[in-house]
C-alpha positions in Angstrom: 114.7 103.1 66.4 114.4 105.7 69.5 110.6 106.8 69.7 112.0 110.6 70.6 114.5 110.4 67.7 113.4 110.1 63.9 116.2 108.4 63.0 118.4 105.2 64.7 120.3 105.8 67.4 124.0 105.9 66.6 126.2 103.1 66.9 127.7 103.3 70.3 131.5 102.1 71.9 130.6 98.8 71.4 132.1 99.1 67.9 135.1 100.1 69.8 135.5 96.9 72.1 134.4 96.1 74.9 131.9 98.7 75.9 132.7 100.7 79.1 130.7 101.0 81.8 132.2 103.6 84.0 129.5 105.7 83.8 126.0 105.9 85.2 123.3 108.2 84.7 121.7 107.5 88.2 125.1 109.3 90.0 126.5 111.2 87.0 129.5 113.5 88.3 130.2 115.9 85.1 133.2 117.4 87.7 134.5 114.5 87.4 134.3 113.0 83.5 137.0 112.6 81.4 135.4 115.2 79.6 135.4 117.8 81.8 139.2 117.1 83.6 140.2 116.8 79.7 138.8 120.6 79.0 140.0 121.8 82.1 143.4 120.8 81.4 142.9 122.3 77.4 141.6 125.4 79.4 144.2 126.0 81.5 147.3 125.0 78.7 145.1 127.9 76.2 144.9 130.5 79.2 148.7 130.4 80.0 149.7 130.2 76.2 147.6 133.2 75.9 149.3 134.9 78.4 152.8 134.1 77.1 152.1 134.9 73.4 150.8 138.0 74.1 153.8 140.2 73.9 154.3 138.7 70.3 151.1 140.1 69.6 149.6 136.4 69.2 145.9 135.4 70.4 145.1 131.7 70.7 143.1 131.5 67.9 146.5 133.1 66.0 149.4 131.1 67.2 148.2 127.6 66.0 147.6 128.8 62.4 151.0 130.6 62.9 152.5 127.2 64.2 151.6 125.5 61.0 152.6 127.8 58.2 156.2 128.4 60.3 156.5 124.2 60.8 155.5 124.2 56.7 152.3 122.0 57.3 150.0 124.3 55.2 150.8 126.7 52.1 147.6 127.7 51.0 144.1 129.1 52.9 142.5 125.8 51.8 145.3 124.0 53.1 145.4 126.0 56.8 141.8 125.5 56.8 141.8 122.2 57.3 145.0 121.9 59.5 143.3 124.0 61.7 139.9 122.5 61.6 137.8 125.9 60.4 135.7 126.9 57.8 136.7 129.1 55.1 135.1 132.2 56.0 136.3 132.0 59.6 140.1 131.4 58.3 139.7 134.2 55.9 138.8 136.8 59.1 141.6 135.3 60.8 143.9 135.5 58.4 142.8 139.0 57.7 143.9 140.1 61.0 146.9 138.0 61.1 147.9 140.2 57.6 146.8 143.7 59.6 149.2 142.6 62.2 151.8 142.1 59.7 153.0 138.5 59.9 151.2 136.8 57.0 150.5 137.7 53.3 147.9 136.4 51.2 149.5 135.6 47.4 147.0 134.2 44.5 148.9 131.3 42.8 149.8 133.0 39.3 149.1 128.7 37.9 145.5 128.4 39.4 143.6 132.0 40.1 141.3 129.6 42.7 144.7 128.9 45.2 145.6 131.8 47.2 149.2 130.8 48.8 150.2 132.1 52.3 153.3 133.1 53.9 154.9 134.7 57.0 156.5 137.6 56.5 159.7 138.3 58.7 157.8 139.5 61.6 155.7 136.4 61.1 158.8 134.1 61.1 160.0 136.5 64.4 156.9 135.3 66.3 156.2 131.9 65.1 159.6 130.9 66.2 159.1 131.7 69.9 155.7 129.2 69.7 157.2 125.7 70.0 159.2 127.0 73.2 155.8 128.3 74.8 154.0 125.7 74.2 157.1 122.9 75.4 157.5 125.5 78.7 153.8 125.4 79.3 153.1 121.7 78.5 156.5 120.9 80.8 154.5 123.1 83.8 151.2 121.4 83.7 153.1 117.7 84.4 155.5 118.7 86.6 155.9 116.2 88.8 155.4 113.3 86.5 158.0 110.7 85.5 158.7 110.0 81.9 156.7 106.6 82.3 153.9 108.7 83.7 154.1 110.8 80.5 154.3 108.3 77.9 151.5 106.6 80.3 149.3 109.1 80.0 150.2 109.9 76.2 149.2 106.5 75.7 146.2 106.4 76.9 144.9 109.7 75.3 146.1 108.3 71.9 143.5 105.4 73.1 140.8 107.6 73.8 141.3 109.8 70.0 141.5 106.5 68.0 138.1 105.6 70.1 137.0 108.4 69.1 137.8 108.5 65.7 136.0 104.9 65.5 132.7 106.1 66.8 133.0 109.4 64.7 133.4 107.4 61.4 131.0 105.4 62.4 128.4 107.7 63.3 129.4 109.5 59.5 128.4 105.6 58.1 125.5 105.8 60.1 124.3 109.2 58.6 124.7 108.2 54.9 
């Protein structure tokens, strides 16, 4: 048990593997963490999706809800909700403005008064449509000048670091029970 803390520390990557040492605290560079390059890059894909969905009338917070009701991942709020990782009240106010912009309506489920259905309305459809082609032209920009291995390199190893991560977070929700 940590002296600071009042409860264990949390399992750490050593449920993961090997742990990894690539880090120390004595000459801690945050510029140049995996972190930090990761959110840059996330930073810089969100600014120039931004900029390219705007004429659609589409913030970032918008298109990816937008995205999943148009590729059919979600049907209802509760559903979009989780897909897109927010709390109910924040995906209400989303959706709210998503429905005063015309591209969304909110239909209660005439089986089960508690499910409230979504869909895109033809303006909807009209914008979602042109978000897979953003996000491939933006995507294709930021790795210009990689080869396909590079790619599927690089894909790889992210897919490393989220199943890492998805270890430690499950294990950290053990740990918290």
């Amino acid at each position: 048990m940590n002296a600071k803390s009042p409860r264990p520390e949390a399992p750490g990557p050593a449920l993961c593997g090997v742990p990894a040492e690539f880090y120390c605290a004595n000459d801690y560079d945050a510029g140049q963490s995996t972190g930090y390059l990761m959110r840059q890059i996330i930073n810089s894909v969100s600014q120039q999706v931004a900029r390219e969905l705007e004429p659609q009338g589409l913030t970032n917070a918008q298109w990816v809800p937008m995205l999943k009701l148009y590729l059919g991942k979600a049907s209802t709020v509760a559903e979009l909700a989780r897909q897109c990782q927010l709390d109910a009240g924040s995906m209400t106010r989303l959706l709210d403005r998503l429905e005063a912009k015309g591209f969304c309506r909110r239909i209660r489920s005439s089986d089960d008064r508690r499910v409230v259905n979504i869909e895109l309305t033809p303006e909807g459809r009209e914008a979602a449509k042109e978000i897979p082609a953003v996000l491939s032209r933006v995507q294709n920009a930021h790795l210009a000048g990689f080869s396909v291995e590079e790619w599927q390199n690089l894909k790889g190893y992210l897919r490393r670091i989220l199943e890492t991560a998805h270890t430690l977070q499950a294990a950290n929700e053990q740990h918290d029970k």
